[in-house]
N, C-alpha and C positions, 0 to 999 in steps of 0.2 A: 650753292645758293647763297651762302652767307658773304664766300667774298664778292658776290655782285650785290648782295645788298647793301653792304660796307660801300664799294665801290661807286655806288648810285648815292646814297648817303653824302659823301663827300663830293662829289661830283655837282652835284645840287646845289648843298651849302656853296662850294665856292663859287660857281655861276652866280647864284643868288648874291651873295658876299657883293662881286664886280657888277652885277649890275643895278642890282640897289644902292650899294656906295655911287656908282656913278650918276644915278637918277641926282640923289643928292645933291652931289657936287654941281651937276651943270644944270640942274632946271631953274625954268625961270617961275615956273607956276604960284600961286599965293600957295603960303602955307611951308614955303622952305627957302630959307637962306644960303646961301654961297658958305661952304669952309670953316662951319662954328666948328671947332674939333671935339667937344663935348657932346653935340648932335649928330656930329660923325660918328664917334664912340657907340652913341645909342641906335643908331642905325645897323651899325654893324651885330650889337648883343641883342636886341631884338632877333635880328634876325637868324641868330646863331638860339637864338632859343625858339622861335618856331618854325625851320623849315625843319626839321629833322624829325620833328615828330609831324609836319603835312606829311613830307615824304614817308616815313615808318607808316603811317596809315594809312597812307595810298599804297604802298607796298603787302602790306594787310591784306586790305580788302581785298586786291588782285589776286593774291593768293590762296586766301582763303573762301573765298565768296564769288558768286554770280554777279555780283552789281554790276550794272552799267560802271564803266571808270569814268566818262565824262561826268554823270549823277554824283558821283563820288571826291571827282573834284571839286565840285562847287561847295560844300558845306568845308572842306577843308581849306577852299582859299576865302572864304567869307570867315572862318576861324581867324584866318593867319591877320585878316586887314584888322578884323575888330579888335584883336589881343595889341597887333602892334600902335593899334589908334590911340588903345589904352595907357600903355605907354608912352608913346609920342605926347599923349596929355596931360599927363602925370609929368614927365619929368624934359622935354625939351625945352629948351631956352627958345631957340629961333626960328621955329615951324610953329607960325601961328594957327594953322590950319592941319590939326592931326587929324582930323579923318580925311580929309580930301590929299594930302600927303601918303597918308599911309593907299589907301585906294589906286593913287594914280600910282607911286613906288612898285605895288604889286601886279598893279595890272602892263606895267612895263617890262618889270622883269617875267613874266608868267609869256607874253608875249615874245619878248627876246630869245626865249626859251623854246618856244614852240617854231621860233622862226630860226633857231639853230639846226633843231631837230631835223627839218626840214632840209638845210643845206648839207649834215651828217649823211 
């Protein structure tokens, strides 16, 4: 079990990695700029600080618990937007719009992800 946890762990982050960095880069939406590389930076360490603990607690709960997993995603992707909001407000240069940024970023990759899943 460990090395599929480990395995799901990385697997995650780096999906997430490619396709948040790539929201970035190419949306046109308010609230984010083309190529600041300092706001790339922060895009990336956000994110490397909270999907691993979404995923370790999605993992969690599956394991150890009854919950519904849909039930269980939701407070942990409503986690992940608010923390990375927090951030994004705190310290971006050129996303004037950290919560509608951070929101739309996750609900792209969360989607990207589940429409992976699907083609796997």
């Amino acid at each position: 079990m460990n090395t599929q946890l480990l395995l799901s762990l990385a697997i995650s982050l780096v999906l997430t990695l490619v396709f948040e960095t790539a929201f970035f880069l190419v949306t046109g939406i308010p609230g984010a700029v083309k190529r600041n590389k300092k706001d790339l930076l922060l895009v990336i360490m956000v994110n490397v600080l909270t999907n691993p603990v979404v995923v370790l607690l999605y993992w969690l709960s599956a394991l150890y618990t009854n919950w519904n997993r849909t039930l269980v995603k939701i407070p942990l992707e409503i986690f992940a937007v608010l923390t990375e909001w927090l951030y994004y407000r705190k310290y971006a240069q050129t996303i004037k719009k950290p919560f509608l940024f951070s929101l739309a970023a996750n609900a792209f990759s969360f989607t990207a992800g589940l429409l992976l899943q699907l083609i796997i």
